[in-house]
C-alpha positions as YAML, in Angstrom:
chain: A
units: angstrom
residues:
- id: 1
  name: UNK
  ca: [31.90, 86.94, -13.99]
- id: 2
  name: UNK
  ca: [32.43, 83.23, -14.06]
- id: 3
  name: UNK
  ca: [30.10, 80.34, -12.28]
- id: 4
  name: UNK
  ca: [31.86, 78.86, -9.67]
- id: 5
  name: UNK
  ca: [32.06, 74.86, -10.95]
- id: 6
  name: UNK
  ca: [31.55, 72.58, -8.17]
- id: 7
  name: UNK
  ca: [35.19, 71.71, -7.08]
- id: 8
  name: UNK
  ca: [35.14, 75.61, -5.45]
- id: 9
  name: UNK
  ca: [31.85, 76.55, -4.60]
- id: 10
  name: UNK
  ca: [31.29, 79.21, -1.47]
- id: 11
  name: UNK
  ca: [28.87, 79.71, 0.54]
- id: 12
  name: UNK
  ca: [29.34, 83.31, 2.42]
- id: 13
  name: UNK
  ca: [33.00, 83.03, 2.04]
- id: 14
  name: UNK
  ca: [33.52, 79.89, 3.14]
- id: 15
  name: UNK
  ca: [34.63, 76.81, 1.62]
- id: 16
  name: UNK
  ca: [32.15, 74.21, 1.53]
- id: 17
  name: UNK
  ca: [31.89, 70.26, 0.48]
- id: 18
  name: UNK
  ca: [32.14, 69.07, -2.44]
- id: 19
  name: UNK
  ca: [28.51, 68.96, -4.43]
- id: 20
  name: UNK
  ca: [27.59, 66.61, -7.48]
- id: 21
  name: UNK
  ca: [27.11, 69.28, -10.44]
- id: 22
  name: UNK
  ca: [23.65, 70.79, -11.20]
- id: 23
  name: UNK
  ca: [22.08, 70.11, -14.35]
- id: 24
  name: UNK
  ca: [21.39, 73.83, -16.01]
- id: 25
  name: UNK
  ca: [17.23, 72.80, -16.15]
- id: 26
  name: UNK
  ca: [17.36, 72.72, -12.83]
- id: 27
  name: UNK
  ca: [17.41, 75.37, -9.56]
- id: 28
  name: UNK
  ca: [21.09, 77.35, -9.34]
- id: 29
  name: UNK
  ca: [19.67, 78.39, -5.69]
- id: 30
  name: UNK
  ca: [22.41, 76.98, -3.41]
- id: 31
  name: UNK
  ca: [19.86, 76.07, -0.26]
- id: 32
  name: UNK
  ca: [17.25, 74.46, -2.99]
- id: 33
  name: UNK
  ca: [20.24, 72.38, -4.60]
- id: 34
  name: UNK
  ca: [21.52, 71.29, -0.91]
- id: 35
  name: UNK
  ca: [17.96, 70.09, 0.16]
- id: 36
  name: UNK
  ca: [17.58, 68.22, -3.57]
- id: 37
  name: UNK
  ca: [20.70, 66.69, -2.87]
- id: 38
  name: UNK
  ca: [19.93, 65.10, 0.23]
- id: 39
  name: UNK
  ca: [16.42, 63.86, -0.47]
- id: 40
  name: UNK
  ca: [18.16, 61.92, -3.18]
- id: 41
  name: UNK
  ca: [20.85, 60.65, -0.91]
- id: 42
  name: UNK
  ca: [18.30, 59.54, 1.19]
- id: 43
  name: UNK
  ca: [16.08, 57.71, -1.89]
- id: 44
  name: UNK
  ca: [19.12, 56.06, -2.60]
- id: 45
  name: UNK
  ca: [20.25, 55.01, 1.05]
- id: 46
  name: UNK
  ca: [16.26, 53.90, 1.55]
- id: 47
  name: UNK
  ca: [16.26, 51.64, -2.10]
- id: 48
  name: UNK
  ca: [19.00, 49.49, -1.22]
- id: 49
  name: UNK
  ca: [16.81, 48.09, 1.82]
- id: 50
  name: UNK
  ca: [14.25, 47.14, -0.52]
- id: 51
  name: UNK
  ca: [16.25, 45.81, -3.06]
- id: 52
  name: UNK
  ca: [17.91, 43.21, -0.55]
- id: 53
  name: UNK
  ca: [14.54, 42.45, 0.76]
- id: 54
  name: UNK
  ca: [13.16, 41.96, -2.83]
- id: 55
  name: UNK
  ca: [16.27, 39.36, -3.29]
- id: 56
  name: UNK
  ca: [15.60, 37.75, 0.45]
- id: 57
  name: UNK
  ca: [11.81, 37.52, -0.69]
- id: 58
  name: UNK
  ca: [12.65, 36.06, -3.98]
- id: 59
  name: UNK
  ca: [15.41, 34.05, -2.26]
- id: 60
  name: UNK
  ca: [12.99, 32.62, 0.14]
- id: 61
  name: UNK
  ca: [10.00, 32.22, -2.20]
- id: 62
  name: UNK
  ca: [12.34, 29.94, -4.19]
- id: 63
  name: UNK
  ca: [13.59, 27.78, -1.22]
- id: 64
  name: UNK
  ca: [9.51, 27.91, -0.13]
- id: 65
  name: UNK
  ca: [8.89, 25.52, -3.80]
- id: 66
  name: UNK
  ca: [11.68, 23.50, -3.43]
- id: 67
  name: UNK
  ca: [10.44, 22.67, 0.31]
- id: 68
  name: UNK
  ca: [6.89, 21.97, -1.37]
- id: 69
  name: UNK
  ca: [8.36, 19.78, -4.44]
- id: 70
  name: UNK
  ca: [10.74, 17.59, -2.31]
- id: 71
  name: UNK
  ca: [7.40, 17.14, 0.12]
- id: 72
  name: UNK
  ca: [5.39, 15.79, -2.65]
- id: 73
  name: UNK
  ca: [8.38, 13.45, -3.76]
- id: 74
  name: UNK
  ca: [8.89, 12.52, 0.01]
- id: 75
  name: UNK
  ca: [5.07, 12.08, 0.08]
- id: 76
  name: UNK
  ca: [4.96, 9.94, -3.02]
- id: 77
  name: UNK
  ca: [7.95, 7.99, -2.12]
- id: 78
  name: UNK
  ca: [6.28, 7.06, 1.06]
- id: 79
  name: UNK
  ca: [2.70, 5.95, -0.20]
- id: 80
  name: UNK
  ca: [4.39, 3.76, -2.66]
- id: 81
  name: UNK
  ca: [6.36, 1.92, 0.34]
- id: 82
  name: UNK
  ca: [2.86, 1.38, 2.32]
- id: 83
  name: UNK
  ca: [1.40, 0.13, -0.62]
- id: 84
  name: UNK
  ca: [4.28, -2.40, -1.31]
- id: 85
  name: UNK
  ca: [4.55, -3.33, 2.69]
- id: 86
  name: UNK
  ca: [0.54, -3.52, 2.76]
- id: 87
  name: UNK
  ca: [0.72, -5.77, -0.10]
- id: 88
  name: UNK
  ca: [3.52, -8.05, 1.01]
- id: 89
  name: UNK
  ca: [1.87, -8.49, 4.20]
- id: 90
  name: UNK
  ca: [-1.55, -9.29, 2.68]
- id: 91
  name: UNK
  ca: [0.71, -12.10, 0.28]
- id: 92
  name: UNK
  ca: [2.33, -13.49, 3.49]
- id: 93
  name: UNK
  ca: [-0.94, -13.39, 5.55]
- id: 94
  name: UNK
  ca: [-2.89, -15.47, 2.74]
- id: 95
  name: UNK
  ca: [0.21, -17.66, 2.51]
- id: 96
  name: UNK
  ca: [0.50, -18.25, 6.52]
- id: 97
  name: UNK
  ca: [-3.54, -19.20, 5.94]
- id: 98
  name: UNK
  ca: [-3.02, -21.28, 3.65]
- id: 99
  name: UNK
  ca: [-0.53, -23.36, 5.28]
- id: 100
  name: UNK
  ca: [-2.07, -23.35, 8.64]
- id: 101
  name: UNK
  ca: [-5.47, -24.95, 6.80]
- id: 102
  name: UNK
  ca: [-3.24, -27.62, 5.04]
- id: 103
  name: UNK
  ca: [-1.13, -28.30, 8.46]
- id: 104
  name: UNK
  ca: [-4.85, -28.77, 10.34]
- id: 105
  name: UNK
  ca: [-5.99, -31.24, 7.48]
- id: 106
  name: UNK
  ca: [-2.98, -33.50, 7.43]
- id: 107
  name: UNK
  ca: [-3.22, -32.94, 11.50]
- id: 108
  name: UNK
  ca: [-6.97, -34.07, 11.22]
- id: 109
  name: UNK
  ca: [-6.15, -36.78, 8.33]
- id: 110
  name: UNK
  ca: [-3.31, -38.38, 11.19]
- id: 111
  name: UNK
  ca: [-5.38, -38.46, 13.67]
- id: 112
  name: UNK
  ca: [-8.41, -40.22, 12.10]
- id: 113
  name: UNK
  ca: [-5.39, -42.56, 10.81]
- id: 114
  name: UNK
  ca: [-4.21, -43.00, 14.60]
- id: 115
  name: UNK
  ca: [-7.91, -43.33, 15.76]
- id: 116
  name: UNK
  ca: [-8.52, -46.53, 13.42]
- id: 117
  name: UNK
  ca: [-5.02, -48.00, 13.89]
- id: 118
  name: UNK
  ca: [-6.21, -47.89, 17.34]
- id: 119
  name: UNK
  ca: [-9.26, -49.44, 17.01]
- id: 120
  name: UNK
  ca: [-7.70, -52.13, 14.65]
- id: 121
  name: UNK
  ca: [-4.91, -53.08, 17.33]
- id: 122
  name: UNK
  ca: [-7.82, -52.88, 20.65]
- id: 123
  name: UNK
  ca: [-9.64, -55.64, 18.45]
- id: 124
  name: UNK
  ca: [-6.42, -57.62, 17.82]
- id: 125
  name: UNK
  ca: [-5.94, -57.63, 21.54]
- id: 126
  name: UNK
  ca: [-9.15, -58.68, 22.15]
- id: 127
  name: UNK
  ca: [-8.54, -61.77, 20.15]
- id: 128
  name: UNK
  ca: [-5.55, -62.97, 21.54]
- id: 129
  name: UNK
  ca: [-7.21, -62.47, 25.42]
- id: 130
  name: UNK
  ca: [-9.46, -64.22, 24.32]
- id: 131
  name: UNK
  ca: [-7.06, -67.37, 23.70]
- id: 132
  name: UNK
  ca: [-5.20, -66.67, 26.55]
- id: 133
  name: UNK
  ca: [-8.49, -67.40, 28.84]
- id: 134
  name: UNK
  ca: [-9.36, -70.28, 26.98]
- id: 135
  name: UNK
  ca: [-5.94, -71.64, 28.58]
- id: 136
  name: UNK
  ca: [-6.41, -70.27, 31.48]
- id: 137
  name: UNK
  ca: [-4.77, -67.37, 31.66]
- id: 138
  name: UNK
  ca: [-5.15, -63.58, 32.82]
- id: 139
  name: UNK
  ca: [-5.58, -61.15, 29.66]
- id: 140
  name: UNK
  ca: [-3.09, -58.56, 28.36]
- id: 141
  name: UNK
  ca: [-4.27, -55.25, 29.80]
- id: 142
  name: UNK
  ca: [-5.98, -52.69, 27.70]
- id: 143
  name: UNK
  ca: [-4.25, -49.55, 27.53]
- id: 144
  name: UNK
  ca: [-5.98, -46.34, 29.53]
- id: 145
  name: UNK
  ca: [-8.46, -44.34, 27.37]
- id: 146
  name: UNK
  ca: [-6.07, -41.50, 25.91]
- id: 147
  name: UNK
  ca: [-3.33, -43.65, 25.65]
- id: 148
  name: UNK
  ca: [-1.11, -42.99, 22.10]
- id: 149
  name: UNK
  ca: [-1.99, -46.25, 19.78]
- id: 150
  name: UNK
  ca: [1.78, -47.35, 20.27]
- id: 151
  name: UNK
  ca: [0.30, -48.35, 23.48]
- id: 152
  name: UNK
  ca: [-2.46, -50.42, 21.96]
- id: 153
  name: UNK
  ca: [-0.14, -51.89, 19.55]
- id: 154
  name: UNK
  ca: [2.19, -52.67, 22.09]
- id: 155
  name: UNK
  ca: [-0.18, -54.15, 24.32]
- id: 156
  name: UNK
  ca: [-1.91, -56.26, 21.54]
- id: 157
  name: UNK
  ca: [1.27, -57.83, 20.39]
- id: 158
  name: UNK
  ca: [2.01, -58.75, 24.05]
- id: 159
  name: UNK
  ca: [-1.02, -60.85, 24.22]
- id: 160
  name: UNK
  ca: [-0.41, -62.65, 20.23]
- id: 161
  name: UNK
  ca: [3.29, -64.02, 21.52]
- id: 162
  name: UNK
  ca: [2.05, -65.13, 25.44]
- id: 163
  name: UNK
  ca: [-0.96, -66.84, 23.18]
- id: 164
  name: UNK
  ca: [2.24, -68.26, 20.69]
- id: 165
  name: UNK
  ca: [3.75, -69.80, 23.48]
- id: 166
  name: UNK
  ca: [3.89, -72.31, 26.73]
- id: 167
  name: UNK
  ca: [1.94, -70.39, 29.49]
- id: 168
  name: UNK
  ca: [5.29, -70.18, 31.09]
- id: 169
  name: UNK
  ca: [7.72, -69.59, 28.79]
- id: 170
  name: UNK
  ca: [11.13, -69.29, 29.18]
- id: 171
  name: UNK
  ca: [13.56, -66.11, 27.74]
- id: 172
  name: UNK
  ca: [14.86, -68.83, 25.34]
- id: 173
  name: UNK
  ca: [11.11, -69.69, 24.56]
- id: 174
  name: UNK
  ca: [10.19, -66.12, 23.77]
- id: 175
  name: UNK
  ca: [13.59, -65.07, 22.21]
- id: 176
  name: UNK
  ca: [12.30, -66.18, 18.50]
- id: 177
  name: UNK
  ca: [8.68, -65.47, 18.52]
- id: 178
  name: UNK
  ca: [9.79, -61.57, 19.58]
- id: 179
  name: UNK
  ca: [12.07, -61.55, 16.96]
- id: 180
  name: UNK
  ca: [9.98, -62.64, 14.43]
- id: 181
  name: UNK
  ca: [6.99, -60.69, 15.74]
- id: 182
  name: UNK
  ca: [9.01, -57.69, 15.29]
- id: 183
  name: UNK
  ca: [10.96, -58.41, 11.73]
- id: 184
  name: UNK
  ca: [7.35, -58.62, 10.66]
- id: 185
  name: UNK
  ca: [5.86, -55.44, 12.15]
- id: 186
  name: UNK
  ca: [8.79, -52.48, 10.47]
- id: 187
  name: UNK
  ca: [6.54, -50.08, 12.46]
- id: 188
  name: UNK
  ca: [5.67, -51.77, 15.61]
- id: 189
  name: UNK
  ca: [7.21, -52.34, 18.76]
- id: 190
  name: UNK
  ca: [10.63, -52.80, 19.77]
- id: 191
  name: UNK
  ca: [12.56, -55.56, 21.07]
- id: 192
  name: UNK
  ca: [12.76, -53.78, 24.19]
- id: 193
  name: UNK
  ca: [9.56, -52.81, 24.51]
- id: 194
  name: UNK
  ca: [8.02, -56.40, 23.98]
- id: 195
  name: UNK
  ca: [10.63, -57.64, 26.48]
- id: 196
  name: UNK
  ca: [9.61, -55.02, 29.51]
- id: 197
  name: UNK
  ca: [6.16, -55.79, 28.73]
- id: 198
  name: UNK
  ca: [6.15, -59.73, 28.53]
- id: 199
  name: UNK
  ca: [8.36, -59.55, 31.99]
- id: 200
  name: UNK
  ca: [5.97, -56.86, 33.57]
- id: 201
  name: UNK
  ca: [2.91, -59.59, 32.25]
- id: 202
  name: UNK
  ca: [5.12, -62.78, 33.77]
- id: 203
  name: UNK
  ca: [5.78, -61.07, 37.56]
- id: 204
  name: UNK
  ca: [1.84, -60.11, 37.74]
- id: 205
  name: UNK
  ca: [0.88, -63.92, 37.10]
- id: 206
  name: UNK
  ca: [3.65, -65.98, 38.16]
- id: 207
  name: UNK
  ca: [3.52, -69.73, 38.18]
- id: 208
  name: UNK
  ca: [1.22, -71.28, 40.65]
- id: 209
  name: UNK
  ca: [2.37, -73.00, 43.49]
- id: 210
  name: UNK
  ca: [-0.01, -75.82, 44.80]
- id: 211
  name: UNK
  ca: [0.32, -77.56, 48.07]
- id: 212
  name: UNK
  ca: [3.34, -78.78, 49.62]
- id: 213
  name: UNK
  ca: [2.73, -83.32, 48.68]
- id: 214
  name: UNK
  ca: [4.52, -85.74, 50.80]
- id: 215
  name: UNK
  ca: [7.90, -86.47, 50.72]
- id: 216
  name: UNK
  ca: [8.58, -89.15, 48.37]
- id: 217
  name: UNK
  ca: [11.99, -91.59, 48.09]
- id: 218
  name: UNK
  ca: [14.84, -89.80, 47.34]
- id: 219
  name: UNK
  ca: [15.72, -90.04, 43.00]
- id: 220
  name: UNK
  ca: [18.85, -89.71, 41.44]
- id: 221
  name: UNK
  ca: [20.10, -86.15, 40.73]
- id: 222
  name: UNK
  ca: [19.02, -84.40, 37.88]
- id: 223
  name: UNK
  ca: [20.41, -81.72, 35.87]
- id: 224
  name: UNK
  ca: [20.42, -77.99, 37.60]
- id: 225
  name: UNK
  ca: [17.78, -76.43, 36.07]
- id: 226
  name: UNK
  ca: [16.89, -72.86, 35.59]
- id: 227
  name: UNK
  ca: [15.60, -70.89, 38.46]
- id: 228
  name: UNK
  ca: [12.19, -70.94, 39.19]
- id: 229
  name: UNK
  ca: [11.05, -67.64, 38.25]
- id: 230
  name: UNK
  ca: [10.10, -65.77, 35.48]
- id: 231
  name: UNK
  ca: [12.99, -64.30, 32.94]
- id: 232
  name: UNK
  ca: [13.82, -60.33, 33.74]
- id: 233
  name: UNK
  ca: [13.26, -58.03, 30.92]
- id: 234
  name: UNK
  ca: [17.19, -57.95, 30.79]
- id: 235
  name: UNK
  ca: [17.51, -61.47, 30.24]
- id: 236
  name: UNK
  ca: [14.47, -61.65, 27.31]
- id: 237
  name: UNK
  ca: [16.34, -58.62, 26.01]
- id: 238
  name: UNK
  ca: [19.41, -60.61, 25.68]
- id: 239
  name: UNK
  ca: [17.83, -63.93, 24.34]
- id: 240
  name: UNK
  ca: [16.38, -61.60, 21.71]
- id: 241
  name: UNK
  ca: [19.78, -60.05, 21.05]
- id: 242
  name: UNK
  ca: [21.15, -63.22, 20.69]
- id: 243
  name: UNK
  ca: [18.88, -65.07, 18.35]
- id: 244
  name: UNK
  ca: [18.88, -61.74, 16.01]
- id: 245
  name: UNK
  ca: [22.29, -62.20, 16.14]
- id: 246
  name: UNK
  ca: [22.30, -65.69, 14.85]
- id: 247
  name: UNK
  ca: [19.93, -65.67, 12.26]
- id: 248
  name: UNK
  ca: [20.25, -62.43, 11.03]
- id: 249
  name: UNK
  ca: [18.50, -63.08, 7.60]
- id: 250
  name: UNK
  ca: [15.75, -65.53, 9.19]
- id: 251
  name: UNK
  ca: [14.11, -62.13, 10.75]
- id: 252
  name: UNK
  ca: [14.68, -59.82, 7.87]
- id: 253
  name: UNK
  ca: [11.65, -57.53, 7.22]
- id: 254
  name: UNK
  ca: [9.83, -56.84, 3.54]
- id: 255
  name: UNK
  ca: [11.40, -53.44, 1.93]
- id: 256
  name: UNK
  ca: [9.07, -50.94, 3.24]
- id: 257
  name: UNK
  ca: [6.94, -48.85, 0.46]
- id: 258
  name: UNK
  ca: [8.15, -44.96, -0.23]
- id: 259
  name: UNK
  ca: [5.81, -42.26, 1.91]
- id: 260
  name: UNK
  ca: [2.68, -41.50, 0.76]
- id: 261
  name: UNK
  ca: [3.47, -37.68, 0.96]
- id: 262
  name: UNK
  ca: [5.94, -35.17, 2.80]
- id: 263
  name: UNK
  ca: [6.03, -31.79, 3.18]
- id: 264
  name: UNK
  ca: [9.36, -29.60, 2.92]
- id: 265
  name: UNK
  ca: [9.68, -26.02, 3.41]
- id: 266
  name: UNK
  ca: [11.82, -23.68, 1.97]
- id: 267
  name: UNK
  ca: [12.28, -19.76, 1.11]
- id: 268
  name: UNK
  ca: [8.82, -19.63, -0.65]
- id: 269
  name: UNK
  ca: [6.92, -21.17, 2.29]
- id: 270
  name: UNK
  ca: [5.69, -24.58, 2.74]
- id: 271
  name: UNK
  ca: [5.04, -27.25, 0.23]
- id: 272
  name: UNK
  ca: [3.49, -31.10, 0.10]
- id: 273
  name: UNK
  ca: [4.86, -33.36, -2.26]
- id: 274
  name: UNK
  ca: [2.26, -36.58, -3.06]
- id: 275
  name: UNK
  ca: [2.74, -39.47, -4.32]
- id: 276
  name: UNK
  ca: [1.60, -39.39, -8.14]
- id: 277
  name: UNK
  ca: [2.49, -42.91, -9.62]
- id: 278
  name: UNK
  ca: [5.68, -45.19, -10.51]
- id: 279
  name: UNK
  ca: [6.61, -48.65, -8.48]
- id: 280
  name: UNK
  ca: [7.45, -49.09, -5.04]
- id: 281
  name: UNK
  ca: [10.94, -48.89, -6.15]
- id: 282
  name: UNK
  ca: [10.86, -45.51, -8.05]
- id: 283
  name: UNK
  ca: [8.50, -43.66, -7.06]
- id: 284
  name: UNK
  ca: [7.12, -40.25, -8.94]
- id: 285
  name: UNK
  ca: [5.85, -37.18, -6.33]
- id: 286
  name: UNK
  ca: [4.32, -34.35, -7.58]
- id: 287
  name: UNK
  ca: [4.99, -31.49, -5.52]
- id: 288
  name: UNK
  ca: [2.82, -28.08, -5.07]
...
């Protein structure tokens, strides 16, 4: 009698499914083989789980480090920027310093500057009221306390032309004296300026009038004189105009000297160039 291979076995007469063949070491009892066979179906069904969670753990593990690496890059990355932006702003902070302490000593140097031009031009006023009451007439008035020293300046030329001139002067009287006042002073006042400020002097003390004498023999007619009252800071404007005009080199101002210093400022921040040596007409700046 042959074994029945496994492409026919029976079971009670009956034809049953196909079974993997059965080593000869092993069982040949049909219900024993059946059971062995489907504990290892099952072992094999159950492995596969665990091998695809072994890969999604592996899988995962390996996403987990490169999630940790590009965090300490990132991290790295980052520090370095604060450091650099913490550093540039520490560079611009000492630079904004420094040019706020040089911009409040030239702003303290100017104003000492402005404080004894000032002084200089309140004692040059002085001065000239002083001849002006030794003729007889009312003083230039100071400027308020506050005032900018144009003011004074202003103010204390004023009082040198009135003392220059008649004690009523005419616009054609004043005309050269303003001019030549001013061609001298490159930075004092204007022509305008002087004008308003002689006119604004000559309508506070006008010409006095003194009682009305008796009527004396009619004389011959004279020439029509100017009217009898003091030139309009339009019409001192105009005799100024008028003599600069004509004598165009007889006011001419000196060459003024180069600055003593400026300050520029460019991408790098802000810088003072000072005057280091060379002649009025080339000068030589050295520049920080």
């Amino acid at each position: 009698m042959t074994e029945p291979t496994h492409d026919d076995w029976t079971l009670g007469g009956a034809q049953t499914t196909r079974i993997p063949p059965i080593p000869a070491q092993q069982s040949t009892d049909p219900v024993e083989a059946s059971a062995r066979i489907e504990r290892e179906m099952r072992d094999s069904a159950s492995a596969l789980p665990r091998a695809a969670r072994r890969e999604a753990v592996t899988a995962a593990s390996s996403r987990s480090w490169r999630i940790a690496i590009f965090g300490v890059v990132l991290a790295v990355v980052v520090s370095v920027s604060v450091a650099v932006a913490a550093l540039l702003f520490a560079q611009g902070a000492a630079s904004r310093v420094a040019d706020e302490r040089v911009a409040r000593v030239a702003s303290e140097q100017q104003a000492q500057a402005d404080r004894a031009k000032t002084a200089e031009n309140i004692a040059s006023l002085q001065d000239a009221n002083r001849q002006l009451a030794e003729r007889g007439q009312a003083p230039v008035a100071a400027p308020a306390a506050g005032d900018t020293d144009q003011a004074a300046l202003v103010a204390a030329t004023t009082a040198r032309v009135l003392a220059a001139l008649p004690k009523y002067p005419t616009a054609q009287d004043l005309a050269p004296v303003i001019a030549s006042v001013v061609a001298s002073q490159p930075i004092g006042p204007t022509t305008a300026q002087l004008s308003t400020a002689i006119a604004d002097y000559a309508r506070a003390n006008p010409a006095p009038q003194g009682e009305r004498g008796p009527t004396g023999d009619q004389g011959p007619k004279g020439d029509t004189g100017d009217a009898g009252r003091p030139p309009t800071a339009e019409e001192i404007q105009t005799a100024v105009d008028a003599e600069l005009a004509a004598n165009p080199e007889k006011y001419r101002g000196p060459a003024g000297k180069p600055p003593a210093s400026w300050t520029y400022t460019d991408l790098l921040g802000s810088h003072t160039c000072t005057r280091a040596g060379g002649s009025d007409d080339a000068a030589t700046y050295t520049c920080d």
